[in-house]
Wavefront OBJ file of the C-alpha trace (Angstrom):
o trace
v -10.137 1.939 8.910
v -9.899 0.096 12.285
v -13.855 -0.483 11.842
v -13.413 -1.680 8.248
v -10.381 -4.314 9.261
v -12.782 -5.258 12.425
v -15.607 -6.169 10.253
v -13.431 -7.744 7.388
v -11.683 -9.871 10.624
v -15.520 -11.041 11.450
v -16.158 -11.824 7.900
v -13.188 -13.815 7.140
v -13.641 -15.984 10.292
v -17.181 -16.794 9.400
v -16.775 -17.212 4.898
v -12.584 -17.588 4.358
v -9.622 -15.521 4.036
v -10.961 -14.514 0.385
v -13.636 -12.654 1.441
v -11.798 -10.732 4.104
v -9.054 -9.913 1.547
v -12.170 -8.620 -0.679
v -13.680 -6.468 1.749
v -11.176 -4.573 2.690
v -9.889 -3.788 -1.060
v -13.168 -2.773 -1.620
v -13.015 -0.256 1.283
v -9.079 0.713 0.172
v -10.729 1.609 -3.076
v -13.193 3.846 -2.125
v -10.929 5.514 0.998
v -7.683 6.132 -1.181
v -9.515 8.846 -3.588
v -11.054 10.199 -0.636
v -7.692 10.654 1.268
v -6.104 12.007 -1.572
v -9.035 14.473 -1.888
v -9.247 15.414 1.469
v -5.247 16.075 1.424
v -6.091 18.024 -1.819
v -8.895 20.498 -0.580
v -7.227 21.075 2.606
v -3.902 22.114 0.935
v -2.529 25.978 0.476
v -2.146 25.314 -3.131
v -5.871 24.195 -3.943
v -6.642 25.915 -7.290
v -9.207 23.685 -8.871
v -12.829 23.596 -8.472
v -14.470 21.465 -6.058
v -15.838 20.014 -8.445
v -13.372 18.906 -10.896
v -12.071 16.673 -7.417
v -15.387 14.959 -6.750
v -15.041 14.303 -10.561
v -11.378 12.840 -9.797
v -12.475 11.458 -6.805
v -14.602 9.173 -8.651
v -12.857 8.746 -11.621
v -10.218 6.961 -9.605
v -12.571 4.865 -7.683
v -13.699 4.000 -11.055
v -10.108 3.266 -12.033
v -9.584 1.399 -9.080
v -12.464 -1.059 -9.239
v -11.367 -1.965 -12.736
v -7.616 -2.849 -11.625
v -9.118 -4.523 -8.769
v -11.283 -6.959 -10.793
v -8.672 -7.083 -13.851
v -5.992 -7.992 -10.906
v -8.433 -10.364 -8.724
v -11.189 -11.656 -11.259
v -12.318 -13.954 -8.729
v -12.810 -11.566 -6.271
v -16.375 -11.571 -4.678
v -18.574 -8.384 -6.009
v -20.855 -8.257 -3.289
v -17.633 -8.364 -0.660
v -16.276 -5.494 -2.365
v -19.505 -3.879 -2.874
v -19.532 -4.045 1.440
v -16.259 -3.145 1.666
v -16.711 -0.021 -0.587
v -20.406 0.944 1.089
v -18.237 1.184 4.656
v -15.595 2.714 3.491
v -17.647 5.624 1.765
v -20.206 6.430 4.607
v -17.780 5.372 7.823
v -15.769 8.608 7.071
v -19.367 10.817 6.968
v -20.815 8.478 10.007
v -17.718 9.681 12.536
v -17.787 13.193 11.539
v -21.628 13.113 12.053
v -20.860 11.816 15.337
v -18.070 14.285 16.147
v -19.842 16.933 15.401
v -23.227 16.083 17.438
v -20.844 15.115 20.580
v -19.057 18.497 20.022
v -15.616 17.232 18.874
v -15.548 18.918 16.138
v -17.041 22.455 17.277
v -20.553 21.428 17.294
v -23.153 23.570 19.565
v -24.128 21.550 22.923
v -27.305 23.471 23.302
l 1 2 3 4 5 6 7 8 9 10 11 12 13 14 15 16 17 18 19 20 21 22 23 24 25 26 27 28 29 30 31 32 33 34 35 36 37 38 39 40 41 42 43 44 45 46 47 48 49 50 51 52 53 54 55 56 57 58 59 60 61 62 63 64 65 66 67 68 69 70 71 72 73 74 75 76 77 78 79 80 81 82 83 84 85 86 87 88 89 90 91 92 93 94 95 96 97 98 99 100 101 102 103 104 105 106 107 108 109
């Protein structure tokens, strides 16, 4: 999130305070579902399918883009389009790079 708030920081300096706010709803939309899935597949109590949480997963994002544009119609859609595209692959991005610096019990061979 630091990286997301970083970039937002940059962006609001350069186009306004309205832009910054956009980006980073856009990337609390996307990393909110993911959290809560995370949290959910990592629980004891995990009974569902995989699949019915991606399902969820993006059924809330879904949700969550709607509030956010019925709640903020002037919000920018290509601010919150770049806040949402960091905030899905930043999460895959630093486990990629855990994992090939051995953080995360990758193989240094």
């Amino acid at each position: 999130m630091l990286v997301v708030c970083v970039g937002a920081g940059a962006a609001g300096t350069a186009a306004g305070v309205h832009i910054s706010l956009d980006i980073m709803l856009g990337a609390v939309v996307v990393l909110l579902p993911t959290g809560w899935l995370a949290l959910s597949l990592t629980s004891a109590r995990s009974a569902l399918s995989p699949i019915w949480f991606g399902l969820a997963r993006y059924s809330l994002a879904a949700l969550g883009f709607a509030a956010l544009f019925a709640l903020r119609p002037g919000s920018h859609p290509l601010a919150v389009l770049a806040g949402s595209a960091v905030g899905l692959f930043l999460p895959s991005a630093l486990i990629a790079k855990g994992k090939w610096s051995g953080q995360y019990g990758g193989s240094e061979d």
